[in-house]
mmCIF file of the N, C-alpha and C atoms, coordinates in Angstrom:
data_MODEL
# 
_entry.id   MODEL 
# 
loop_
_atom_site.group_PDB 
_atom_site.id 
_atom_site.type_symbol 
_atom_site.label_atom_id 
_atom_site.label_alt_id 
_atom_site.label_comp_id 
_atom_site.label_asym_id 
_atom_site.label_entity_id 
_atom_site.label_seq_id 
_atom_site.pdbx_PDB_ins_code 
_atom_site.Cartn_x 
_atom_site.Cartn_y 
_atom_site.Cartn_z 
_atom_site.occupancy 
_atom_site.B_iso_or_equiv 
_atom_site.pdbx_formal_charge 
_atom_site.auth_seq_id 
_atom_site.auth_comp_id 
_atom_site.auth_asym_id 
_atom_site.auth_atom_id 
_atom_site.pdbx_PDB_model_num 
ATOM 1   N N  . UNK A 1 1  ? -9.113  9.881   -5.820  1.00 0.00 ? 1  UNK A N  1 
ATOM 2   C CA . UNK A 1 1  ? -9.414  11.249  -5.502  1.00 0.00 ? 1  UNK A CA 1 
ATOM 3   C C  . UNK A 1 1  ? -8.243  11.913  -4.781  1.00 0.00 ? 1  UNK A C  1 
ATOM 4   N N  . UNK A 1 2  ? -7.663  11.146  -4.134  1.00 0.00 ? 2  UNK A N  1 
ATOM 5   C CA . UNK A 1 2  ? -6.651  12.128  -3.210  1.00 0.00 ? 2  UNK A CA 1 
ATOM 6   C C  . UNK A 1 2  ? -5.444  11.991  -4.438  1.00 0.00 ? 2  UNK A C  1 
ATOM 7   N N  . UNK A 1 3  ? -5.135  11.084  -4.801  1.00 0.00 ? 3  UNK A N  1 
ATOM 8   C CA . UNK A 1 3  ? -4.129  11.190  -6.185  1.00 0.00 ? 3  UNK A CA 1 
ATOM 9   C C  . UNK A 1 3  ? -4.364  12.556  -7.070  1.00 0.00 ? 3  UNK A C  1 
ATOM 10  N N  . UNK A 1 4  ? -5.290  12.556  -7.337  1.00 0.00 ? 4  UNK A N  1 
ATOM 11  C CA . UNK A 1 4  ? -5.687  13.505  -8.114  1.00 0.00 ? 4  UNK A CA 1 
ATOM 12  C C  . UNK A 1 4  ? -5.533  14.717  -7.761  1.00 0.00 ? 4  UNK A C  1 
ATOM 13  N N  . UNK A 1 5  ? -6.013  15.256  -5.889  1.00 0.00 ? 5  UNK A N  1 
ATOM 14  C CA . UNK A 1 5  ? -5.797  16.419  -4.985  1.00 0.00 ? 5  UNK A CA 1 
ATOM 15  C C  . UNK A 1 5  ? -4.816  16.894  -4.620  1.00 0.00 ? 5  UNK A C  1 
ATOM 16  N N  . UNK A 1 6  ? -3.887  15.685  -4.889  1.00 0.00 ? 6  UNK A N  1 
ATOM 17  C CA . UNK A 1 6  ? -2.138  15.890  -4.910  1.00 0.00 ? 6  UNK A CA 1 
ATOM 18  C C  . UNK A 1 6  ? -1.380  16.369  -5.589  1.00 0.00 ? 6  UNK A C  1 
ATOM 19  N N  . UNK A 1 7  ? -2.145  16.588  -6.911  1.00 0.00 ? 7  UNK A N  1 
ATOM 20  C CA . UNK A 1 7  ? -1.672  17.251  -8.159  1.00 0.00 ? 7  UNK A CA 1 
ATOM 21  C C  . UNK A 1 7  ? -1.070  19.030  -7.555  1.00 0.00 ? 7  UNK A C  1 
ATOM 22  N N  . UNK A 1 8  ? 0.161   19.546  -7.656  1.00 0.00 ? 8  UNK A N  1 
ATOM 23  C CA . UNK A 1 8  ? -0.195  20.851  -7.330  1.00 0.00 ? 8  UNK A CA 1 
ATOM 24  C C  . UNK A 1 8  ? -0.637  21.523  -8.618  1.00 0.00 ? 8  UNK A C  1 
ATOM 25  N N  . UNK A 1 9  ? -0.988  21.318  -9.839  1.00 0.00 ? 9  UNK A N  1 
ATOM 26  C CA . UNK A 1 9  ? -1.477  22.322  -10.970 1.00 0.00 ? 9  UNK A CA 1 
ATOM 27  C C  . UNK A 1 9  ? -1.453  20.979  -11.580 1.00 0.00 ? 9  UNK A C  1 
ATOM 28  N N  . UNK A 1 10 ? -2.708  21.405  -12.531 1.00 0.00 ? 10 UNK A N  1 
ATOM 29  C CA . UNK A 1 10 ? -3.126  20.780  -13.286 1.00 0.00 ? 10 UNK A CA 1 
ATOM 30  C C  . UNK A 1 10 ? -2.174  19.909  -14.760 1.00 0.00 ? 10 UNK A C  1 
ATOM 31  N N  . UNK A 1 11 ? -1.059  20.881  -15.040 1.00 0.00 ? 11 UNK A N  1 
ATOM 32  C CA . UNK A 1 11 ? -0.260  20.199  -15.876 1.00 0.00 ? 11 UNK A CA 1 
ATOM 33  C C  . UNK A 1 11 ? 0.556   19.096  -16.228 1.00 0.00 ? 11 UNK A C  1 
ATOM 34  N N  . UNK A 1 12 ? 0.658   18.463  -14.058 1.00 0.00 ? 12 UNK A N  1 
ATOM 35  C CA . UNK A 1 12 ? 1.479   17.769  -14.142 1.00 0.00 ? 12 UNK A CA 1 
ATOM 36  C C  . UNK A 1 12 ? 0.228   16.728  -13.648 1.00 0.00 ? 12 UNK A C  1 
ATOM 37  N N  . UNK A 1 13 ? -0.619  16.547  -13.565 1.00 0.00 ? 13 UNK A N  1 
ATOM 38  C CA . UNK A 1 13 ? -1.659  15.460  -13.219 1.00 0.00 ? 13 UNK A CA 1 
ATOM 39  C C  . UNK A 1 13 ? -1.296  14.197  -14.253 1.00 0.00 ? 13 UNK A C  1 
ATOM 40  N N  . UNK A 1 14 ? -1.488  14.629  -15.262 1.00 0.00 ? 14 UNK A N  1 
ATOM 41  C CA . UNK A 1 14 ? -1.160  13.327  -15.903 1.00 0.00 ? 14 UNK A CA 1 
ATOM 42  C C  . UNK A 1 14 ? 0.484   12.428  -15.327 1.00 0.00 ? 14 UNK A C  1 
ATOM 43  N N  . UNK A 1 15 ? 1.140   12.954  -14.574 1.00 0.00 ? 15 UNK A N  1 
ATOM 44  C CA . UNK A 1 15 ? 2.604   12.154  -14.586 1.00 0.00 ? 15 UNK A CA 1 
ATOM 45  C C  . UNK A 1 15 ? 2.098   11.805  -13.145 1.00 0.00 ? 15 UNK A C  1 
ATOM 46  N N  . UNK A 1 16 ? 1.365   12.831  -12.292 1.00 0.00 ? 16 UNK A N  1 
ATOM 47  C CA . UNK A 1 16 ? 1.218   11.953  -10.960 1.00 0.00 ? 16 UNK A CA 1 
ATOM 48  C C  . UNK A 1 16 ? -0.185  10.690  -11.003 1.00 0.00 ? 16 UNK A C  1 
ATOM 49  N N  . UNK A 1 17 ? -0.908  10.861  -11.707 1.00 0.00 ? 17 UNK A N  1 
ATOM 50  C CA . UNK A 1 17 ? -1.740  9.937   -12.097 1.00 0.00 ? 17 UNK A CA 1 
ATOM 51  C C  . UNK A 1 17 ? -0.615  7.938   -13.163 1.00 0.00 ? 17 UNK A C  1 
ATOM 52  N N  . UNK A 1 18 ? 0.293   9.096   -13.499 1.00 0.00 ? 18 UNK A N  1 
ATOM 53  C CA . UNK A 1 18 ? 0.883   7.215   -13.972 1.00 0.00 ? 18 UNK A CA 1 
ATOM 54  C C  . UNK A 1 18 ? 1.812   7.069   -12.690 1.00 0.00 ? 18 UNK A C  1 
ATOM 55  N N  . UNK A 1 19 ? 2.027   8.209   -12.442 1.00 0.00 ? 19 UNK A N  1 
ATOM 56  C CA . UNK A 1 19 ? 3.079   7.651   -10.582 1.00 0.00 ? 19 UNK A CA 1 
ATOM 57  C C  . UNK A 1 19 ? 2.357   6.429   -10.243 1.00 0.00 ? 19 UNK A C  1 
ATOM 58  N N  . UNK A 1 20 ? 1.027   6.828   -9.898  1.00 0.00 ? 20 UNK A N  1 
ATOM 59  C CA . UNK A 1 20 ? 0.179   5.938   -8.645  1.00 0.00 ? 20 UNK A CA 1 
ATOM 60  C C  . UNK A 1 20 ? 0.024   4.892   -9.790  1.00 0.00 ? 20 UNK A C  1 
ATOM 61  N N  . UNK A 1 21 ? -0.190  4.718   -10.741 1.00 0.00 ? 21 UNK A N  1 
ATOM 62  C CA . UNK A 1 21 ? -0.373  3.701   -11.429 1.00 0.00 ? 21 UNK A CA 1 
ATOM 63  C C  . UNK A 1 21 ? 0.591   2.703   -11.108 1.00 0.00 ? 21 UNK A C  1 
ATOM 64  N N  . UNK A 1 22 ? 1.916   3.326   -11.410 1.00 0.00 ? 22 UNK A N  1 
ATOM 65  C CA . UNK A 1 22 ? 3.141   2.507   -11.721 1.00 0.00 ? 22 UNK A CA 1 
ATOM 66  C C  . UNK A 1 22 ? 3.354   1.891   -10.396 1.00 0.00 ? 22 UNK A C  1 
ATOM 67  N N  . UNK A 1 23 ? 2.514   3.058   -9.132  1.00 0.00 ? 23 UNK A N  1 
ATOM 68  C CA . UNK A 1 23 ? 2.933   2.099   -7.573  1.00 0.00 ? 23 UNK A CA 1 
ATOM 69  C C  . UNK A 1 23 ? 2.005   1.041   -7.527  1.00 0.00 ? 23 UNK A C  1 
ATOM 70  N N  . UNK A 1 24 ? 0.517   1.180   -7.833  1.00 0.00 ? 24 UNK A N  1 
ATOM 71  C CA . UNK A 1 24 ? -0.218  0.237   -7.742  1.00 0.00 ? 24 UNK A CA 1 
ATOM 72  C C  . UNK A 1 24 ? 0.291   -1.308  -8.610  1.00 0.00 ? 24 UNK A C  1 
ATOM 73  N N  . UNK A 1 25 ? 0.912   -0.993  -9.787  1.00 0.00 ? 25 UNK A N  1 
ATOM 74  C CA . UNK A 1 25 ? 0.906   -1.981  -10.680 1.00 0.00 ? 25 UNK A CA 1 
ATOM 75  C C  . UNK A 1 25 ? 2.168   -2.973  -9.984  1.00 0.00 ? 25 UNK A C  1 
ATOM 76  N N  . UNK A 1 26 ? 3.148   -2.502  -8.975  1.00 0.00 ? 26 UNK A N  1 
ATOM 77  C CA . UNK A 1 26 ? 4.262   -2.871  -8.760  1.00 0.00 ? 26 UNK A CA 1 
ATOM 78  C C  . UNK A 1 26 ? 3.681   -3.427  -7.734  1.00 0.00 ? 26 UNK A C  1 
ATOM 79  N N  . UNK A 1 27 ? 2.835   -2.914  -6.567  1.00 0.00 ? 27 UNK A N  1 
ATOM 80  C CA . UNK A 1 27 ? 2.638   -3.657  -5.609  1.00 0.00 ? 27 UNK A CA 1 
ATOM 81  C C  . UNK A 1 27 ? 1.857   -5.114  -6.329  1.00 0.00 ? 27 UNK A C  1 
ATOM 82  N N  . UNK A 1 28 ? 0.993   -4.905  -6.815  1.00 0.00 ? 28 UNK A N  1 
ATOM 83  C CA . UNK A 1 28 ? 0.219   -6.124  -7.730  1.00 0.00 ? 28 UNK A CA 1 
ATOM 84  C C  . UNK A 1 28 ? 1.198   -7.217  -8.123  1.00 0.00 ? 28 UNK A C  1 
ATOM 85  N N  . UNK A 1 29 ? 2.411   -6.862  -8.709  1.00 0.00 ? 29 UNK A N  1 
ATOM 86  C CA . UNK A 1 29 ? 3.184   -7.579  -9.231  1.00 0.00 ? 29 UNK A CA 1 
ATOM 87  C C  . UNK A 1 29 ? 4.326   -8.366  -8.090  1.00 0.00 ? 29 UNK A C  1 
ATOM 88  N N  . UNK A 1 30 ? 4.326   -7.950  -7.232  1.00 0.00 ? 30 UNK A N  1 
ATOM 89  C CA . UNK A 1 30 ? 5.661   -7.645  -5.770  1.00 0.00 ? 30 UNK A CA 1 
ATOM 90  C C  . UNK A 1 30 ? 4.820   -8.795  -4.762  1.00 0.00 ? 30 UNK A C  1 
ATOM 91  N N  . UNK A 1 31 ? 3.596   -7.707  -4.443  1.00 0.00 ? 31 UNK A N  1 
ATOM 92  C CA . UNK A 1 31 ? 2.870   -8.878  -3.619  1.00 0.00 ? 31 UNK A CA 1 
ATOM 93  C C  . UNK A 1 31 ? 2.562   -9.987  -2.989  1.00 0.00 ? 31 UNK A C  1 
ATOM 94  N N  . UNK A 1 32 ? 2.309   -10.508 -4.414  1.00 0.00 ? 32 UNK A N  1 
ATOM 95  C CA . UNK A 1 32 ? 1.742   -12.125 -3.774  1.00 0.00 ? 32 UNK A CA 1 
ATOM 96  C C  . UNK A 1 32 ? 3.067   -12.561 -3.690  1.00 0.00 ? 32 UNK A C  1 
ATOM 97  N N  . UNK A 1 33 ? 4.097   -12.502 -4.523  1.00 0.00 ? 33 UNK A N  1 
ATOM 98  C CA . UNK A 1 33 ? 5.592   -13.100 -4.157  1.00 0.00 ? 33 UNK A CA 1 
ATOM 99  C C  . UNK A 1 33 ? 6.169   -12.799 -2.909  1.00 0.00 ? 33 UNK A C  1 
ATOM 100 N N  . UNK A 1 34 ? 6.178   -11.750 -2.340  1.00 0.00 ? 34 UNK A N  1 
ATOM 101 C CA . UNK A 1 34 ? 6.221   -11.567 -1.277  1.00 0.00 ? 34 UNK A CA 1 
ATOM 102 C C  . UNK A 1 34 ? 6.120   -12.630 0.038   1.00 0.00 ? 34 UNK A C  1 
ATOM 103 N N  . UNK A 1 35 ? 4.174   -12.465 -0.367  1.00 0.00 ? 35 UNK A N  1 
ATOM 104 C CA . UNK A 1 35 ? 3.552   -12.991 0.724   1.00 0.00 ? 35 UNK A CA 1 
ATOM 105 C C  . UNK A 1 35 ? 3.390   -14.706 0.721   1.00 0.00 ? 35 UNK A C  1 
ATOM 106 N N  . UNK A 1 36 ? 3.730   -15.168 -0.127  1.00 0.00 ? 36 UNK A N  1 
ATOM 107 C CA . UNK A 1 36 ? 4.256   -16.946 -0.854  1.00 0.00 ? 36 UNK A CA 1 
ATOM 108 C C  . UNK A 1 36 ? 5.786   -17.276 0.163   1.00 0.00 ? 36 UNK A C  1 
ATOM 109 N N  . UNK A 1 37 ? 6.703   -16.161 -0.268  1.00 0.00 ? 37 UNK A N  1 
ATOM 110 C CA . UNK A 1 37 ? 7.800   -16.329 0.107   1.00 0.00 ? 37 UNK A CA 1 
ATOM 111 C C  . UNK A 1 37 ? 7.599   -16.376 1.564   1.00 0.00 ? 37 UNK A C  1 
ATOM 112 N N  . UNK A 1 38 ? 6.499   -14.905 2.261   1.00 0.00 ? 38 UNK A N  1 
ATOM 113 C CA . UNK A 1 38 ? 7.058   -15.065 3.599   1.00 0.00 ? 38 UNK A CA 1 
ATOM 114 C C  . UNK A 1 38 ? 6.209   -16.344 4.226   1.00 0.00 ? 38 UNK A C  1 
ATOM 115 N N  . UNK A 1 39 ? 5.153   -17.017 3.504   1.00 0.00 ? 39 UNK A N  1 
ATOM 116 C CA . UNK A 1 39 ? 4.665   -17.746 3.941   1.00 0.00 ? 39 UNK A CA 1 
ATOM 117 C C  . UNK A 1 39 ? 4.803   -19.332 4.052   1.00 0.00 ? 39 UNK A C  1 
ATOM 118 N N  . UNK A 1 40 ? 6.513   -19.290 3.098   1.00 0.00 ? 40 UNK A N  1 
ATOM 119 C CA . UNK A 1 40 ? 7.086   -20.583 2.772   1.00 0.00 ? 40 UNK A CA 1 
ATOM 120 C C  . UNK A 1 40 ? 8.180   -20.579 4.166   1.00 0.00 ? 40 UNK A C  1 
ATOM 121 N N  . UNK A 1 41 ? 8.728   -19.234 4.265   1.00 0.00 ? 41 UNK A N  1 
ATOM 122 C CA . UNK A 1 41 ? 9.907   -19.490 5.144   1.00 0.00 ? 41 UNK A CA 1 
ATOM 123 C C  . UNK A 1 41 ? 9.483   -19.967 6.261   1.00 0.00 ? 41 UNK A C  1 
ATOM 124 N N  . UNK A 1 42 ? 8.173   -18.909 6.698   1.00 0.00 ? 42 UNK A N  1 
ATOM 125 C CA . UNK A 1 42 ? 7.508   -19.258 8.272   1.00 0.00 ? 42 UNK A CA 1 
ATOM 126 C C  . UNK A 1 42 ? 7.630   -20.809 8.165   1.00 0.00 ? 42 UNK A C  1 
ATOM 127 N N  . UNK A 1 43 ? 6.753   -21.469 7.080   1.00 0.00 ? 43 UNK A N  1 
ATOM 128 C CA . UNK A 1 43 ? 6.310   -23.087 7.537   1.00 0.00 ? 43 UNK A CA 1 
ATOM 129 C C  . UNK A 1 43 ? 7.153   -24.144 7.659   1.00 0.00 ? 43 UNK A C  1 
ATOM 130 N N  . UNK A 1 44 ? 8.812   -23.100 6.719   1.00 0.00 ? 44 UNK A N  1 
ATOM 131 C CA . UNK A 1 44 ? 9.774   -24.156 6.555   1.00 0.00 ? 44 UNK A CA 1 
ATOM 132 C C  . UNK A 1 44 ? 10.643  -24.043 8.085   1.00 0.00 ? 44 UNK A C  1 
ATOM 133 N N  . UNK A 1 45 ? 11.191  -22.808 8.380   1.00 0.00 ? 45 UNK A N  1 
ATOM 134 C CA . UNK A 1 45 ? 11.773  -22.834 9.616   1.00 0.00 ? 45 UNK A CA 1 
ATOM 135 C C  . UNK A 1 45 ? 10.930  -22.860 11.062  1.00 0.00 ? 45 UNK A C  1 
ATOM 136 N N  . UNK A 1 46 ? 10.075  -23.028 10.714  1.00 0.00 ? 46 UNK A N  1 
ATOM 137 C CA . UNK A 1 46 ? 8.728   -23.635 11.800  1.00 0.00 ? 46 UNK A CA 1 
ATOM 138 C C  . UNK A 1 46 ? 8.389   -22.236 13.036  1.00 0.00 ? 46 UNK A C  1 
ATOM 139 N N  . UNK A 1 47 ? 8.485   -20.995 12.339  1.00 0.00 ? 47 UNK A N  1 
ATOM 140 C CA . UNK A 1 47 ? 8.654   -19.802 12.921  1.00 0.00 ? 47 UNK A CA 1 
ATOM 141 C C  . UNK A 1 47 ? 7.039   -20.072 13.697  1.00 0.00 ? 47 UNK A C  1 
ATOM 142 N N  . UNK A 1 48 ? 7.413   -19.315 15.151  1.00 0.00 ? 48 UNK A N  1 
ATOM 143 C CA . UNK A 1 48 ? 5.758   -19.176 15.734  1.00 0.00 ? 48 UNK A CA 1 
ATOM 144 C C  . UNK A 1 48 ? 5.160   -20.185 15.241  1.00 0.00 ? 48 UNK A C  1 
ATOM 145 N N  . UNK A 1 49 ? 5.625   -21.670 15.052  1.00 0.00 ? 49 UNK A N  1 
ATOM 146 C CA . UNK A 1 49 ? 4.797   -22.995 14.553  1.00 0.00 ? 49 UNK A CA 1 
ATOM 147 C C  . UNK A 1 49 ? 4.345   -22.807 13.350  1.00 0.00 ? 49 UNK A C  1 
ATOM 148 N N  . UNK A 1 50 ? 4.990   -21.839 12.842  1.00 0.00 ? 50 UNK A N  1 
ATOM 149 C CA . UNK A 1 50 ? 4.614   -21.906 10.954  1.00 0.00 ? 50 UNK A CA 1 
ATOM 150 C C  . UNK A 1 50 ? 3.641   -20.993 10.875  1.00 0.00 ? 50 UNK A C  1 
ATOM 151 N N  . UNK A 1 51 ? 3.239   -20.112 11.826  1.00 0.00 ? 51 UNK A N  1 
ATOM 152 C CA . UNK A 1 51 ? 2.140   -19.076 11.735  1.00 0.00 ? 51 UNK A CA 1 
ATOM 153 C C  . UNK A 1 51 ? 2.510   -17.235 11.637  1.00 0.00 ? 51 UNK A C  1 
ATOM 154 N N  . UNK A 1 52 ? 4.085   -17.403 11.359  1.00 0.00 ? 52 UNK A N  1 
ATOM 155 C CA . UNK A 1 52 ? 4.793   -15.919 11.801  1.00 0.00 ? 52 UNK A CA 1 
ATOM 156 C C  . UNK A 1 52 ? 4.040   -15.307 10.336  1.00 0.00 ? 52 UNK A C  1 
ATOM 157 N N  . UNK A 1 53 ? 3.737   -15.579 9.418   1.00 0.00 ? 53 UNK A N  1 
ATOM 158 C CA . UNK A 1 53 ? 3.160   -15.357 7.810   1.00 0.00 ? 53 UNK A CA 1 
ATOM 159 C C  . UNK A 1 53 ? 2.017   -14.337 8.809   1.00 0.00 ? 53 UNK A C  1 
ATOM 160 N N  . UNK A 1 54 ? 0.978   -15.168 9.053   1.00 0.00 ? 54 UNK A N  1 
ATOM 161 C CA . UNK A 1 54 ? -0.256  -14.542 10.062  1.00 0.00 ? 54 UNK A CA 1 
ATOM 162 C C  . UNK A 1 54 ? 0.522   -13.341 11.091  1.00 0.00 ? 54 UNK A C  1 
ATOM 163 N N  . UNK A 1 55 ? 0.823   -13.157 11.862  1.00 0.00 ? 55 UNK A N  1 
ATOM 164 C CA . UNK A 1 55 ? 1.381   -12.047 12.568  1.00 0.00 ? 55 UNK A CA 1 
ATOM 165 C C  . UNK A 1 55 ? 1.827   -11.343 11.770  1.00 0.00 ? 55 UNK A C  1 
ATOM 166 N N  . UNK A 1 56 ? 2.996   -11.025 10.896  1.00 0.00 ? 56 UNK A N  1 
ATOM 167 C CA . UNK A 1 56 ? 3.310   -10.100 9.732   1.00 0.00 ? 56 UNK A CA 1 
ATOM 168 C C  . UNK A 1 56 ? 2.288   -9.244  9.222   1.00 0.00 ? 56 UNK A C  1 
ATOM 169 N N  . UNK A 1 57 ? 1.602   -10.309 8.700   1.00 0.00 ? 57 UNK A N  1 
ATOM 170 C CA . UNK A 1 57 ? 0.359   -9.857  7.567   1.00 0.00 ? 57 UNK A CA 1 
ATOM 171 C C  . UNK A 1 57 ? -0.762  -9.157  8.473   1.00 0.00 ? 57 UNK A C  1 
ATOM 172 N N  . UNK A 1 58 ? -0.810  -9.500  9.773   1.00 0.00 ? 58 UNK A N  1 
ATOM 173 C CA . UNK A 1 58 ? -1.311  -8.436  10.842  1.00 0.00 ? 58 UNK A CA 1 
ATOM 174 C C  . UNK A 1 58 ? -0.636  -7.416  11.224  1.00 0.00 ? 58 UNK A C  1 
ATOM 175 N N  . UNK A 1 59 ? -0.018  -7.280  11.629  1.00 0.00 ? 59 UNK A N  1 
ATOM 176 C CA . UNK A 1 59 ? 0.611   -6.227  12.010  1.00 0.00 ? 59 UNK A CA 1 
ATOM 177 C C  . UNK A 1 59 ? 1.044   -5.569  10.480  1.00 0.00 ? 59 UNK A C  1 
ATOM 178 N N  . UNK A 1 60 ? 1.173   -5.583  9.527   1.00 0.00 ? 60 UNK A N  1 
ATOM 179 C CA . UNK A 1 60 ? 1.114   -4.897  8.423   1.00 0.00 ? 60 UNK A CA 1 
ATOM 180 C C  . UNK A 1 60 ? -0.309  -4.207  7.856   1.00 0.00 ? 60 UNK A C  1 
ATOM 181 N N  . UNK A 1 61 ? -1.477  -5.079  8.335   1.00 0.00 ? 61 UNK A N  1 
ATOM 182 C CA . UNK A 1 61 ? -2.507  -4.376  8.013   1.00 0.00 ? 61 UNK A CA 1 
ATOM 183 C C  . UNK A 1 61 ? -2.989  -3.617  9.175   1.00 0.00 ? 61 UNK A C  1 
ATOM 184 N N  . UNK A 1 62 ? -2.772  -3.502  10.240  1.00 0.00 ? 62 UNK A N  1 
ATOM 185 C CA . UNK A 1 62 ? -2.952  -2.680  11.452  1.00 0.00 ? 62 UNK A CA 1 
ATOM 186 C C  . UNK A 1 62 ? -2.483  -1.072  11.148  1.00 0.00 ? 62 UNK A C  1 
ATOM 187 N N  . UNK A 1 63 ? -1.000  -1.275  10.540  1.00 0.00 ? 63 UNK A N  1 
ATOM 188 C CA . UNK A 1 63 ? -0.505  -0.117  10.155  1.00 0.00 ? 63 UNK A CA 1 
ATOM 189 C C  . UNK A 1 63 ? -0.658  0.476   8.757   1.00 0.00 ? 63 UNK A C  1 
ATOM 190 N N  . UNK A 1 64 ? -1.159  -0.174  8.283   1.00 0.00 ? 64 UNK A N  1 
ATOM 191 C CA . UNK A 1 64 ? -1.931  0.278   7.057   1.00 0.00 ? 64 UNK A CA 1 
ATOM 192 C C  . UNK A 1 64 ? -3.471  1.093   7.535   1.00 0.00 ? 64 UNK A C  1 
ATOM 193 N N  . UNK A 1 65 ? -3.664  0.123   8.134   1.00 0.00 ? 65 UNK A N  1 
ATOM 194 C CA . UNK A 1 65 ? -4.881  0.995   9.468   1.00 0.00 ? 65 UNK A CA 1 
ATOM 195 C C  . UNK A 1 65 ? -4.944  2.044   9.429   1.00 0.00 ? 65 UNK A C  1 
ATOM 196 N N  . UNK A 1 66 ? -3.984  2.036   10.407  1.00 0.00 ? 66 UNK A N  1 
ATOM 197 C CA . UNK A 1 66 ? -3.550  3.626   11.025  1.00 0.00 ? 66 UNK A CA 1 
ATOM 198 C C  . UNK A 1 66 ? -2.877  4.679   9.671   1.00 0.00 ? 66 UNK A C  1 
ATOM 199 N N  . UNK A 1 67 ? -2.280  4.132   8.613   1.00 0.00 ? 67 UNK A N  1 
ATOM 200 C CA . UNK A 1 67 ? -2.133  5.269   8.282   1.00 0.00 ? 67 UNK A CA 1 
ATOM 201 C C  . UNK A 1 67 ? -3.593  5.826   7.124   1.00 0.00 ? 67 UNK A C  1 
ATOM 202 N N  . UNK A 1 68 ? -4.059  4.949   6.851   1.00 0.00 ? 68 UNK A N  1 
ATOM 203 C CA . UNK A 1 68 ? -5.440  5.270   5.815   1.00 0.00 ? 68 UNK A CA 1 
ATOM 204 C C  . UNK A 1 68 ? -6.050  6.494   7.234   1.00 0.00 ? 68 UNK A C  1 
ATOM 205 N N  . UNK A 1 69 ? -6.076  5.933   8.428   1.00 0.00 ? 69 UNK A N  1 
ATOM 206 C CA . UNK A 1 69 ? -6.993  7.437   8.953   1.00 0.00 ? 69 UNK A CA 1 
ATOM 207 C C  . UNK A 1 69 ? -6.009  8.467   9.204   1.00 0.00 ? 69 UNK A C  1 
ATOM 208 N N  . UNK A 1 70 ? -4.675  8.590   8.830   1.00 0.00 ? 70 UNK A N  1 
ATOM 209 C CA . UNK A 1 70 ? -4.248  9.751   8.689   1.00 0.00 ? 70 UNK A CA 1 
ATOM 210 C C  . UNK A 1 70 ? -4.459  10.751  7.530   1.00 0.00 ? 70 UNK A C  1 
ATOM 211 N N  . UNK A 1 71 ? -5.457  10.212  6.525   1.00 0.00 ? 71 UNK A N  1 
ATOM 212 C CA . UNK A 1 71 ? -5.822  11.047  5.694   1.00 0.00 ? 71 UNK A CA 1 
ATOM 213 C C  . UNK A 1 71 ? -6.842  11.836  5.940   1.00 0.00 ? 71 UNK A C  1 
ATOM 214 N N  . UNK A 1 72 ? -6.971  13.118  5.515   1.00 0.00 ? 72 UNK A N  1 
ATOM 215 C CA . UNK A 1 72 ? -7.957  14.178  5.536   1.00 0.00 ? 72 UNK A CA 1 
ATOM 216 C C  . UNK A 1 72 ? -9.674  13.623  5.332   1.00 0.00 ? 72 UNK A C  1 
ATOM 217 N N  . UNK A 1 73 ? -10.461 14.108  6.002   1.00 0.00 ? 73 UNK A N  1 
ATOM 218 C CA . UNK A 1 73 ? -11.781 13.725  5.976   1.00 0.00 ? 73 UNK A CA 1 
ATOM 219 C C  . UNK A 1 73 ? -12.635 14.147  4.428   1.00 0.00 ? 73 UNK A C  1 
ATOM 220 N N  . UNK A 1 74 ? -11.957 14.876  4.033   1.00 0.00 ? 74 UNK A N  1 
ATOM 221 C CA . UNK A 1 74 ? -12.186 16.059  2.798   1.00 0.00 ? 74 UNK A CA 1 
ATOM 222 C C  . UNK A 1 74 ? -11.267 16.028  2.017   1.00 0.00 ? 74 UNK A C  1 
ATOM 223 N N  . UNK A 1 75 ? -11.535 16.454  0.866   1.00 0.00 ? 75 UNK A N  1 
ATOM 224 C CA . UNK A 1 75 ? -10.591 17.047  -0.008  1.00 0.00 ? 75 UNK A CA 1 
ATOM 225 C C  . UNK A 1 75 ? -10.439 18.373  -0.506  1.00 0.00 ? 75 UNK A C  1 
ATOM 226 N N  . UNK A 1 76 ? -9.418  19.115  -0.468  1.00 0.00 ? 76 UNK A N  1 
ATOM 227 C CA . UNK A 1 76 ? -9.796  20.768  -0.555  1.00 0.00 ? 76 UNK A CA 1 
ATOM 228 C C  . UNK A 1 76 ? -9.455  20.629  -2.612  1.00 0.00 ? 76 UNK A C  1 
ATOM 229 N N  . UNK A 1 77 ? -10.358 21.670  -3.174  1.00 0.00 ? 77 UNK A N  1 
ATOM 230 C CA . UNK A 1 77 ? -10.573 21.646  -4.634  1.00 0.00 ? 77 UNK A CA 1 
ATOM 231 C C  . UNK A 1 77 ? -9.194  22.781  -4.569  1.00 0.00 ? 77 UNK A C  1 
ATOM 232 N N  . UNK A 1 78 ? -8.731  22.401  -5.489  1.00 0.00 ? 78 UNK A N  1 
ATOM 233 C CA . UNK A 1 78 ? -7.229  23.102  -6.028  1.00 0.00 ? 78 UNK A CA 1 
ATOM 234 C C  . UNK A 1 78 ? -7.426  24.831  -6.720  1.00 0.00 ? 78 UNK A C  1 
ATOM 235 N N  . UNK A 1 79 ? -8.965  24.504  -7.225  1.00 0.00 ? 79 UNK A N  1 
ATOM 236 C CA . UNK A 1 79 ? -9.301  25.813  -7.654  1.00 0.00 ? 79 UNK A CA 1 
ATOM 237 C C  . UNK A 1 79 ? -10.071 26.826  -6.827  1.00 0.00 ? 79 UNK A C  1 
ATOM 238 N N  . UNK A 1 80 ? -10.219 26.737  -5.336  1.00 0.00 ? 80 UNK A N  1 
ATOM 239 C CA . UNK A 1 80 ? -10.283 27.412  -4.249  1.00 0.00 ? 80 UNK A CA 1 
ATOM 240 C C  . UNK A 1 80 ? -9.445  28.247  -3.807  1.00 0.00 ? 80 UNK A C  1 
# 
């Protein structure tokens, strides 16, 4: 829905609708490699006793947190 509210005119919806696609599909793909990798280095260099993977992945979803409630409670309709 907010993808969609982001559109400023209707013509270009379809290119911001494969935007978010193409971000979603990349994080999907990026991801778990990511989180393998950071979770190999922690255990190999014995970071925070092999637990720095856990702190990251917290403090990354904390601020993911915070920014999901920086979005609007509403969505204003474009044709208003």
């Amino acid at each position: 829905m907010f993808i969609t509210a982001s559109a400023p005119t209707n013509t270009v919806l379809g290119a911001i609708h494969g935007l978010g696609q193409t971000s979603a599909s990349m994080a999907r793909a990026v991801g778990p490699a990511l989180a393998t990798s950071l979770f190999a280095v922690s255990k190999e260099r014995n970071l925070l006793a092999g637990n720095a993977v856990y702190v990251v992945l917290i403090i990354l979803g904390v601020a993911l947190r915070w920014l999901g409630s920086q979005l609007p409670d509403e969505i204003r309709d474009r044709n208003e």
